[in-house]
N, C-alpha and C positions, 0 to 999 in steps of 0.2 A: 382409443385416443384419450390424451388427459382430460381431466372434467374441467366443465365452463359453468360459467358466473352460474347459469341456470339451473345446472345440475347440480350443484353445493347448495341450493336455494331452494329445491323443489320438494314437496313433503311428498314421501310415499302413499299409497293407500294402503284400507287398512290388512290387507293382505300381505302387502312385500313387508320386507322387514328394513325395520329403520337402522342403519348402526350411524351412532352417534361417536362423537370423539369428543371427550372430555378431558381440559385439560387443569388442574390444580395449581394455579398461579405461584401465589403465593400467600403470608398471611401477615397482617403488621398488626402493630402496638398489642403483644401479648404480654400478659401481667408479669411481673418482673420477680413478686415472692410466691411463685409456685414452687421451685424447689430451693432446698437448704445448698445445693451445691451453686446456684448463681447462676438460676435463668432457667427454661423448659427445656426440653426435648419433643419438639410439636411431632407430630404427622396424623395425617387427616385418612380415616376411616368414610368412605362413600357407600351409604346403604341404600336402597330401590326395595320401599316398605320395610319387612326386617331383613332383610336378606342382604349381606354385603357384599357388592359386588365389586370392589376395588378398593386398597389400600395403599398409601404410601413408606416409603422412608422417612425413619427421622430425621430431624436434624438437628443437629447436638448443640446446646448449650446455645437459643439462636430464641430470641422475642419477636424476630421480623424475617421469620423464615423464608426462603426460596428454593420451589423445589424443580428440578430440571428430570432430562430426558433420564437424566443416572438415576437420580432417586425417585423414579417412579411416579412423573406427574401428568403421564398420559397415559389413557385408558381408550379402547374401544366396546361402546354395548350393544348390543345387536340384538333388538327385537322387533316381533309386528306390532302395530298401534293399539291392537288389544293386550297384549303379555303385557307392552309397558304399564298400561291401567289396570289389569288385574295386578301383576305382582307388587305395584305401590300400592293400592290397597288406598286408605286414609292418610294414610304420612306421607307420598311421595318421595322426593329425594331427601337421603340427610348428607349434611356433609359433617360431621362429629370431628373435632381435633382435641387426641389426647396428649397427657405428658408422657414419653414412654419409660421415664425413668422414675416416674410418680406412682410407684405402688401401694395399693392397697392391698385389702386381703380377700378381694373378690377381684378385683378389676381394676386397672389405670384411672387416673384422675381426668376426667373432663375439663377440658380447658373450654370450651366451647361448641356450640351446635347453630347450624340454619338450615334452613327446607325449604324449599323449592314444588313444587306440584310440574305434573310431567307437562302440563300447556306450557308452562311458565319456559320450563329448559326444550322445550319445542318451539316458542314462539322467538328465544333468543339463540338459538341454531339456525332457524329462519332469516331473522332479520339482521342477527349479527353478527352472523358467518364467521365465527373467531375472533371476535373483539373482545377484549377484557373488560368484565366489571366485578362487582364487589358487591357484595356479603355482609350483614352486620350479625355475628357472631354472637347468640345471647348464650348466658352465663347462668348454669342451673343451680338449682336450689344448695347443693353442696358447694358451690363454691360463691355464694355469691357477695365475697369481698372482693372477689378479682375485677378488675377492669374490665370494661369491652373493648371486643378488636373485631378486626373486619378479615374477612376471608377474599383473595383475588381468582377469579374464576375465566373459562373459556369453553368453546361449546359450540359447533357446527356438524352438520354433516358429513360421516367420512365419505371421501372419495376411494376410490379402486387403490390409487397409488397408498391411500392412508390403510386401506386393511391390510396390504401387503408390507408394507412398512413394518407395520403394530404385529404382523403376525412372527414376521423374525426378530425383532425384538424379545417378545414373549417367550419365542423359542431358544430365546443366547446367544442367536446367531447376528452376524453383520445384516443391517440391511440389504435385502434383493440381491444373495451371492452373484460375482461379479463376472460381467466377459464385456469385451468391447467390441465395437461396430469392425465386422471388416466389410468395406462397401465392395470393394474389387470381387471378392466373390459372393455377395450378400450372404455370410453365416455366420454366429458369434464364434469368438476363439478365445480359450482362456484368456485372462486377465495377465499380459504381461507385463504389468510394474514400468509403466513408460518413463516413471522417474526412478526407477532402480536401475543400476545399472546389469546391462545384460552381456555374458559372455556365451559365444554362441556355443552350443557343443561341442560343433565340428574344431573348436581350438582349442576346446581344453586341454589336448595332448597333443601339440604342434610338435616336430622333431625338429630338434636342437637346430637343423641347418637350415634356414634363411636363403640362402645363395645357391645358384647352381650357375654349369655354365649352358648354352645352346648348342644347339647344334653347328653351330655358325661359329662358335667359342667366343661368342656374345655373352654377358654377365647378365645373369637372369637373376627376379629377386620372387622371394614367396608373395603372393596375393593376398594382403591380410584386411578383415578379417577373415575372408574367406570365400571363393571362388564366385563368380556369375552362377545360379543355380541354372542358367537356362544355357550355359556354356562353360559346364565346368572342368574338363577340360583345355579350353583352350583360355582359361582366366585362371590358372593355377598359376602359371610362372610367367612374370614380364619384364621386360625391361627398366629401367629406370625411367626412362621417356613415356615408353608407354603409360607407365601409372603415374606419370603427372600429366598426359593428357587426358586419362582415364577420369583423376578425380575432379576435372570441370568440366565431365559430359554431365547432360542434364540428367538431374535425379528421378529416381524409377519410381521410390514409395515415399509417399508424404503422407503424416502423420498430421491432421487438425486439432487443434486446442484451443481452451478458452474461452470467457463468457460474454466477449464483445457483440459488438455488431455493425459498426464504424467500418471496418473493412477489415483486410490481413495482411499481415506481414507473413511472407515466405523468405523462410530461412537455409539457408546449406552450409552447416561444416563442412567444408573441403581436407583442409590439413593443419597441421601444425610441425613447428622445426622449432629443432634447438631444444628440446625439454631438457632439464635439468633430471637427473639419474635419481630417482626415488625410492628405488628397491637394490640400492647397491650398483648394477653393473645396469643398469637400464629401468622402463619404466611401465607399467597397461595402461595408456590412458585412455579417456574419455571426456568426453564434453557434453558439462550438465547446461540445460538453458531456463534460466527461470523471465517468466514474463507474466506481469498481472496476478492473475490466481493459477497458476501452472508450473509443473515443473517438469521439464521432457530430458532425455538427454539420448546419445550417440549408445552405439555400437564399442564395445570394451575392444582394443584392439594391442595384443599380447607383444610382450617384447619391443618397443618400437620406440626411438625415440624424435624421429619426422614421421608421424603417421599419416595415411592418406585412407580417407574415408569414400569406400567405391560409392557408385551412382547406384547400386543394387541394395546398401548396407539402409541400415535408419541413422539416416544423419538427415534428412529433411523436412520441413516442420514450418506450420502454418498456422500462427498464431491469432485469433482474433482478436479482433482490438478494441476495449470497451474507453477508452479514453488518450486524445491523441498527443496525451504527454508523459505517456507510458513510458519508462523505458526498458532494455532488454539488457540481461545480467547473462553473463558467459563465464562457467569455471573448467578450466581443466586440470581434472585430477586422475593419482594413478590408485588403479582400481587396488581394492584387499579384499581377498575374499574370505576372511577371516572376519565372524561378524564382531569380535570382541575390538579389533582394531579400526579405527577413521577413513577413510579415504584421504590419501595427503592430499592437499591442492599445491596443483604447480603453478597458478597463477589465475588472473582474474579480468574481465574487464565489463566495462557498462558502453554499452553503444548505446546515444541518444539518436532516438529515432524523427526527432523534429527537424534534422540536421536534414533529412532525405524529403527526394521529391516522388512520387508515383511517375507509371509509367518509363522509371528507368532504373537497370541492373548497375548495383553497388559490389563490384569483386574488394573487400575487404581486410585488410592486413595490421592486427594490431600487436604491441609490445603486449606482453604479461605480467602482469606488477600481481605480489603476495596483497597488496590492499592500496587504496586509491585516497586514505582520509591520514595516513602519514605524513610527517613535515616535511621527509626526503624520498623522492622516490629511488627504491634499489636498479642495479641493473635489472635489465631486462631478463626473466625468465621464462625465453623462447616467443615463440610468436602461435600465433591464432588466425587463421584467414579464413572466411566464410564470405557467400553470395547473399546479397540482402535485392528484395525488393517489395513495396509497400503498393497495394491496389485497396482503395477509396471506395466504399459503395457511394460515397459523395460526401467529395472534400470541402465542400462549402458547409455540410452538417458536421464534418470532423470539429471548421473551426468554430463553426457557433457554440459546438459541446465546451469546447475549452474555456468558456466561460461559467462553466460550474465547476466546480474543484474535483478532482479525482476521487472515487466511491476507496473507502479501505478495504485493500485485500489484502487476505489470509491463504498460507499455502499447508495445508496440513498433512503432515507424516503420520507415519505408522511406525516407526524406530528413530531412534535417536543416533543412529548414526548418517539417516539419509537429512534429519533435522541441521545436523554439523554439516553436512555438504550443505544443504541449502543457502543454510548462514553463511558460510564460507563464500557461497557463491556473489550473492546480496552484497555482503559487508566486508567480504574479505579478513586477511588471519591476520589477528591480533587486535581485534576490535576495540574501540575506544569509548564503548559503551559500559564494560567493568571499573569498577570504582579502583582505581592504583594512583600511583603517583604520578607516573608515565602516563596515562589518562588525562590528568589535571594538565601537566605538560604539554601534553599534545594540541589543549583546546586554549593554551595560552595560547601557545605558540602560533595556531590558526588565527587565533584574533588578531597577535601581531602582523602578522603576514597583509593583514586586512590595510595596513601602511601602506602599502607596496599604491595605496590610490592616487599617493602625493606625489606618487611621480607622473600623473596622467594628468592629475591637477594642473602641476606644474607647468606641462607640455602646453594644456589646453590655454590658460592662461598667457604664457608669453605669446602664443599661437595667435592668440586676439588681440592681445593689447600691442603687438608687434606688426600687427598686420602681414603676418606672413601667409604665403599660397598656399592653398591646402589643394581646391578643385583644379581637376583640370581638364582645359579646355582646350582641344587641337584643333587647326584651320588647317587648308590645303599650304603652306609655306611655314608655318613657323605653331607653337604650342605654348599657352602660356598658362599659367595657376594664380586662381583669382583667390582672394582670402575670404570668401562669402560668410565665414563665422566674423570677423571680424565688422564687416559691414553690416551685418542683423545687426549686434549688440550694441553699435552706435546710432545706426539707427533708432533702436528702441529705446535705448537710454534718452537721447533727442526728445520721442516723442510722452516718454514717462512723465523728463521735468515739468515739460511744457501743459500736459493735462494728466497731474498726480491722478484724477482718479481712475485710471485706465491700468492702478494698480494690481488690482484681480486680475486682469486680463492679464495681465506683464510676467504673473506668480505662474499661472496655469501654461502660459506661453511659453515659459523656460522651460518647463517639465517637457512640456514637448520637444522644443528645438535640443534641451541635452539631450534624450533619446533619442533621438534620429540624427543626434551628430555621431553618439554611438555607432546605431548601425552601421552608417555610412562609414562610420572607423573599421570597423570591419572587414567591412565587403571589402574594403581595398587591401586588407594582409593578401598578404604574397601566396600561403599555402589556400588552397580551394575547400578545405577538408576544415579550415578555421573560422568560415567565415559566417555560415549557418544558418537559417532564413530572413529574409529582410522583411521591411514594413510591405515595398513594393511587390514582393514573391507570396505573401500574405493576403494581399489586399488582392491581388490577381485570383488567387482560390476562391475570396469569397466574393467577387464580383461575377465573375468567369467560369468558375465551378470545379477548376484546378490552376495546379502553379504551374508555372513553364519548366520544360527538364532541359538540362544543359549537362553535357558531357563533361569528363574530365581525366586528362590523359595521363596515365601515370608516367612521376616523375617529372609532373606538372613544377616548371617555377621551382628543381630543386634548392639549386646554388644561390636565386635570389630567397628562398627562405630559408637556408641555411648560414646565409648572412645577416639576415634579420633576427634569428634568435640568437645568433651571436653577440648582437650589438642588445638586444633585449640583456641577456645576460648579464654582460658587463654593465649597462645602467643599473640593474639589484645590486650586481656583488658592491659596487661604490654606493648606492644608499645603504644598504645594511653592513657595511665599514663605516657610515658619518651615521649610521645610527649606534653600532657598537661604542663610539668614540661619547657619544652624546649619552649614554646609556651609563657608562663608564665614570664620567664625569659626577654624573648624579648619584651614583651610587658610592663614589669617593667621599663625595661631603655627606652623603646617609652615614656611613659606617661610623665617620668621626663624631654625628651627633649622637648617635647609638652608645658609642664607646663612653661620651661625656653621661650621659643619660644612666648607663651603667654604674658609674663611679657615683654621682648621686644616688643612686638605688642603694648602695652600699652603705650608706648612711644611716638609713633604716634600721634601727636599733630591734624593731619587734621580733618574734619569733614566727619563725616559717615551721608551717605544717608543713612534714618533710611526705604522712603519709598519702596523700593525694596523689592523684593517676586518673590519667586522662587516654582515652584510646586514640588515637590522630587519624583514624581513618573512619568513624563515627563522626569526628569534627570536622571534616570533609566531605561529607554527605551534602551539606546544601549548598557547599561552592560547586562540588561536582555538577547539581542540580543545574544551577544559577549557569556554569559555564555552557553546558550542553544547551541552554537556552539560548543564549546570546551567540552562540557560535550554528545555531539553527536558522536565526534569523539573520544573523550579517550575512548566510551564505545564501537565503532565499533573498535575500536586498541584492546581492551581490549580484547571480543569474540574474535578476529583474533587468537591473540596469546594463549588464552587459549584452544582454539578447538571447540568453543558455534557455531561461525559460522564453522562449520568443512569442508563443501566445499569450502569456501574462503580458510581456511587454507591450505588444502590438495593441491588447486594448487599453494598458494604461497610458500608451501615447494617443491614443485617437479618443480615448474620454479627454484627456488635457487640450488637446486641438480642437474639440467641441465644447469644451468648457470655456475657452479661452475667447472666442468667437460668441457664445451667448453675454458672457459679463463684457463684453463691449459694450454692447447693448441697454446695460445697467448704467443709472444713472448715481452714479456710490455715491458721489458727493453728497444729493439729497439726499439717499437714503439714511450716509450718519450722521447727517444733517440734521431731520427727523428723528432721528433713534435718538438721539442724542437728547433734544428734548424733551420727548416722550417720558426717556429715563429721569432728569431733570426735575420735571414738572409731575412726574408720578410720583415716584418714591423720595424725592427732597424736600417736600414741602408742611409745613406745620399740622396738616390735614391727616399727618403719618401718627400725630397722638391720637385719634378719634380712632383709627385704625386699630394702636395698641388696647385700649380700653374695647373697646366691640368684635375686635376680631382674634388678636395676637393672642392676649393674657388666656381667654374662655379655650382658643386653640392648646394653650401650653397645657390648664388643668385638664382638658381631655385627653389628653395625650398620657399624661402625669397616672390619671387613672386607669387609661387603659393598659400601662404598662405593668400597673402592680396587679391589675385583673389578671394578665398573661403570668406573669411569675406567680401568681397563684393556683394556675391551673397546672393539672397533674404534668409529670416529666413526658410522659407518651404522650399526651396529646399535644405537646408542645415539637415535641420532637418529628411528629407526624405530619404536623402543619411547616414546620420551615424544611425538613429533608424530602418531600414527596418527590420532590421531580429526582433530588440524588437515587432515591431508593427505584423510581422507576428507571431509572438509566443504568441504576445496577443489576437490578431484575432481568432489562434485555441483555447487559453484557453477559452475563451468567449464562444465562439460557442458549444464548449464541456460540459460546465458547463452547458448552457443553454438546450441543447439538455437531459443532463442526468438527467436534474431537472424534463423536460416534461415527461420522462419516468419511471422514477423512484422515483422522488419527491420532492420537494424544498429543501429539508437538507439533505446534501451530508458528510461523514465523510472518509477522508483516511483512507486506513490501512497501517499500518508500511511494508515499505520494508526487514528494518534490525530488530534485536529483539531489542523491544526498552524497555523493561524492565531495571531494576536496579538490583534487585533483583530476582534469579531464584525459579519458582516452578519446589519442586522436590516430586515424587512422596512418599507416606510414605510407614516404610518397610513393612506395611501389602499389597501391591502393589505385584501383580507377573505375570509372562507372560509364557507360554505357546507353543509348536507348534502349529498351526492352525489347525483345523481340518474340516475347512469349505471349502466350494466350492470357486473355482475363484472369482465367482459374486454372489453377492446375487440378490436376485427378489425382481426389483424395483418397486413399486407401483406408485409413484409417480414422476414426473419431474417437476424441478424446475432449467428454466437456469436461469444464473449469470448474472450479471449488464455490465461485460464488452462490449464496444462497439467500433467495428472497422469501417472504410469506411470514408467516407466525405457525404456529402449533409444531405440525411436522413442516419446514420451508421445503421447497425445490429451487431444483439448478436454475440459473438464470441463464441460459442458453440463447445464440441467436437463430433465428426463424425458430422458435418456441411454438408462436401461435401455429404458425405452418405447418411443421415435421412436427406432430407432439410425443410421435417415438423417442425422442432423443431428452430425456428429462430426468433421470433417475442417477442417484450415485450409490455404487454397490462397492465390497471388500472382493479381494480373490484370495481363494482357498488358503495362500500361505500369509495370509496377513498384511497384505500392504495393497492401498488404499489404491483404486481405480477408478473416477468418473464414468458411471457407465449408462445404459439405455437398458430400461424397462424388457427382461424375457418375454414375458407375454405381448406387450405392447410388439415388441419386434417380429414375434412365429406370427401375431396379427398380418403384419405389415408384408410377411412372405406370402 
């Protein structure tokens, strides 16, 4: 089992042997004229008496070095408590940093030394079980013009997981080579690349024909990809029928992932129809699924352009869920088995999972769009259908968690061509993240779009001030629609005049009533697929301890929503005609003053430098900057207020409903009543000279002096006092980067905390859902944890039931190089 608090804490006796983990931080404010080339070449030599027991890499041309997992900044030393005290000897530890491009004609130039006695790095492995501190680096006799600098250090006892770690490192190897859990027959099996895609053998050489007939002269089709193993002849050839009832029998092997503990989402690729022809005269696809920290994908299924993915294949997948505003990214692309060429993506989509309720089965059906942050979306390229259902270990802790912001995850590869899928999958092709012109454009053009609000304005507005019916209310005889927006707002306007100070209340009050006029605008769109959690579906989970599930029949409300976005429609296309016209307009009398403006310019007698040159996509750098900003946040405002992010929303409406009900209570009047003199009679009055004279003037010359003390003091120590916190935020990014690269692979890809789409997928109305009728859990065959990683020195997986199952904690490589979250060999032949 993994080690606990106790056993990272407990000192050996002096028999067993201690192995310590040491780790080399980092070093700042090193002296600046050590070499004539601009700056040192640090790395730190660790001796134990004379004797060196570990060394690092340099690193080049660097006064405030950081050295990570790559350059060599962790060590393991393994002695009993007497070797440690004979072989220190009188010195103990040194930790010695030379320059290594600093030659002399004996030996490297010392930049520095500190020592340590073995209590010292025993009592801070004990007590500080890996926390960082710091070193003051003294400066010997040959150098001693240089500055001092401080050395950043680390230091605990290793556990089991940390020798075995340190021992394939040592050796060049990936940490703990890799196989993953198969639980169905409890024994590990190579490392299959759950996010590479896999083509089975058995079709690598499929024969040309497809089709046969039966004996019946019934039209039979191949079973791809590849037969029932526990029925394989009678799942070789079926009918058309049969294998569209085939792919939504329930799924045989499912595949867990991920570093939640919220609950899981069980997923099923069923099919796709309609791919667009990728490889000439057809397509291989496959369906990658990124979620969280993970990236799983389908069974490669040859020749096909409607593939159907059997209940036998890996198309099922159980994702845990460490935050319940995750969402879940879907691409389908046709496989190449050529590593020098991409995987094309046919198309892409993001399912929001806040949209769903537990407890009920979601049959799924969405369009495929190349990317979802475009101005237009293109025709549809095929479709995606998959079973969704989400189970809560308790959804009442799902929504409390929603109240801390999403932790950032990383998915990391091992090739850059599964990094291109990934992204592809994420963000879709043609990303508006590269600096172009069309970039710029697009995040204009987003912002413009951001108009489209004046029409809701609009609505809302005459809506009120017209007193027209919005609710409605039916009796057993007759149904009528009362205008209840219109009656709050009079109402409250009434009660504002009458007692202005019930103004706070009034501010926080609207906050509320727009948001819940929102939702309520919502819930009543005609499609069921649009309308997406409410306050009241919200408040029920966390009162109740889940939401209520309600079915929905497909083809639900076609005709009345296919009239609805019709008339949506034509309201855009007529505002952005009177905004063209309007647009137009303005930029008629622009041109003419430009043209006038010109012809004065011409006037200008002086001489133009003709040789000047300017790059235009350099000077584009900080609009890009600037637009990506503002087009991040209109579209986080945007979800807020619409309900997209519904947790956000639902506690920024019920803070403003609670805020709004305490400042009644406020008596504002007096308070700026009060304030008001206070400020008045404080700072107005002649009493404000005795101030200048005794407090002001003696404050300004201290300050005065203390400013030219700091500009007097050296550049490093200035530098070292105002960047600490940058330089330690750099130190863990470093370190972190580096660390998850060695585990998981040189190309690292975020995924989106907030929905970073433009455009939403919404499911089509042949889409329906169902009560569940499945068990809690389904039977996982396989594990697969997630990339996330907590701890300091060497981190581990942040896995759920950790403390439980402490088998499941290790992440290893497989033999051919790509990355597999795996479980501890030893820990596991333990656990047999």
């Amino acid at each position: 089992s993994s080690a606990t608090v106790s056993d990272v804490h407990a000192v050996p006796d002096d028999e067993s042997p201690i192995n310590l983990l040491i780790e080399i931080v980092s070093a700042m404010d090193l002296p600046n004229d050590l070499s004539f080339l601009g700056g040192c070449d640090p790395y730190c030599k660790i001796k134990l008496g004379e004797t060196e027991v570990h060394r690092t890499n340099h690193i080049s041309k660097n006064n405030n070095p950081i050295w990570t997992v790559k350059t060599k900044s962790l060590f393991l030393l393994s002695r009993t408590l007497d070797d440690f005290y004979n072989d220190a000897g009188k010195g103990g530890f040194g930790f010695v940093l030379k320059d290594y491009n600093s030659v002399t004609i004996t030996k490297r130039q010392v930049i520095g030394m500190a020592n340590m006695t073995v209590d010292e790095i025993l009592d801070k492995a004990k007590h500080n079980a890996g926390e960082r501190f710091e070193l003051t680096l003294k400066m010997n006799a040959e150098a001693n013009l240089l500055e001092q600098g401080r050395l950043a250090l680390r230091v605990r006892f290793a556990t089991k997981e940390d020798i075995r770690f340190m021992t394939a490192i040592k050796d060049g190897e990936s940490p703990d080579i890799g196989h993953v859990i198969d639980k169905e027959n409890m024994k590990l099996i190579p490392g299959k690349g759950f996010w590479s895609p896999r083509v089975p053998t058995s079709i690598l050489h499929l024969p040309k024909s497809n089709t046969k007939l039966g004996d019946n002269g019934e039209k039979l089709l191949r079973v791809k990809p590849y037969p029932d193993a526990d029925n394989p002849t009678g799942t070789k050839w079926l009918s058309g029928a049969q294998l569209e009832e085939l792919s939504f029998a329930k799924s045989r092997k499912w595949v867990e992932a991920g570093s939640g503990n919220l609950g899981k989402v069980y997923v099923e690729v069923l099919r796709c129809d309609n791919l667009p022809k990728l490889d000439l005269t057809t397509s291989d696809p496959f369906v990658a699924l990124v979620f969280e920290d993970v990236i799983l994908v389908t069974d490669v299924i040859k020749e096909e352009l409607f593939p159907m993915w059997m209940p036998w294949t890996q198309r099922a997948f159980a994702f845990n869920v460490a935050h319940p505003s995750s969402r879940l990214y879907l691409g389908v692309f046709d496989c190449d088995k050529n590593s020098l060429q991409d995987h094309d993506l046919a198309g892409r989509i993001t399912v929001d999972l806040t949209n769903f309720t537990q407890n009920m089965e979601y049959t799924l059906t969405y369009n495929l769009q190349e990317s979802s942050m475009l101005a237009e979306q293109k025709n549809a390229r095929g479709s995606v259908t998959i079973r969704l259902r989400i189970v809560w270990e308790n959804e009442r802790k799902a929504v409390f968690m929603s109240l801390s912001p999403p932790a950032q995850m990383f998915v990391g590869l091992s090739k850059r061509k599964y990094f291109k899928m990934v992204r592809k999958t994420v963000k879709g092709k043609g990303s508006l993240d590269v600096l172009s012109i069309n970039a710029i454009k697009g995040r204009l053009d987003e912002i413009m779009s951001y108009t489209m609000v004046l029409i809701f304005l609009e609505d809302a507005f005459i809506s009120v001030l017209m007193w027209r019916g919005h609710h409605k209310v039916t009796f057993p005889c007759f149904t009528i629609w009362l205008p209840v927006h219109s009656a709050v707002a009079f109402s409250s306007a009434v009660i504002l005049v009458e007692y202005p100070n019930l103004f706070v209340t009034a501010f926080f009050g609207c906050i509320a009533w727009m948001m819940l006029s929102i939702t309520t605008y919502k819930q009543a769109d005609q499609s069921p697929w649009r309308r997406g959690k409410s306050l009241c579906s919200i408040s029920r989970a966390l009162l109740l301890g889940s939401s209520s599930p309600f079915s929905i029949e497909a083809y639900k409300n076609e005709d009345a929503v296919e009239k609805q976005s019709e008339s949506w429609n034509q309201r855009v296309k007529a505002f952005e005609e009177k905004s063209k016209e309007i647009t137009k307009m303005f930029i008629g009398d622009q041109e003419e003053f430009i043209k006038e403006m010109q012809q004065i310019d011409e006037l200008d007698i002086e001489t133009k430098n003709s040789n000047m040159t300017l790059n235009p996509m350099k000077v584009l750098i900080p609009l890009k900057v600037i637009l990506d900003l503002i087009c991040s946040t209109l579209r986080l405002v945007s979800n807020i207020l619409t309900w997209k992010e519904c947790y956000l929303s639902y506690w920024i409406t019920l803070l403003c409903l609670a805020m709004s009900v305490i400042c009644a209570f406020v008596p504002w009047g007096l308070v700026f009543l009060w304030a008001s003199r206070v400020v008045v009679w404080t700072i107005l009055g002649p009493w404000m000279k005795l101030v200048d004279w005794f407090f002001y003037l003696p404050l300004i010359k201290k300050r005065s002096k203390a400013l030219k003390t700091e500009q007097d003091k050296p550049k490093s120590e200035k530098c070292s006092k105002h960047n600490a916190k940058a330089f330690l935020a750099r130190e863990n990014v470093e370190k972190f980067k580096e660390m998850k690269m060695l585990l998981f692979g040189k190309y690292l890809i975020r995924t989106p905390k907030f929905k970073p789409d433009r455009h939403d997928d919404i499911p089509l109305p042949s889409s329906f859902a169902k009560k569940s009728s499945c068990a809690k859990e389904e039977v996982i065959n396989v594990i697969v944890p997630g990339q996330y990683i907590v701890g300091n020195m060497i981190p581990r997986i942040e896995y759920p039931e950790l403390e439980e199952n402490s088998e499941r904690h290790l992440v290893t490589h497989d033999k051919v190089g790509e990355t597999t979250p795996l479980m501890s060999l030893a820990h596991f032949r333990r656990s047999l």
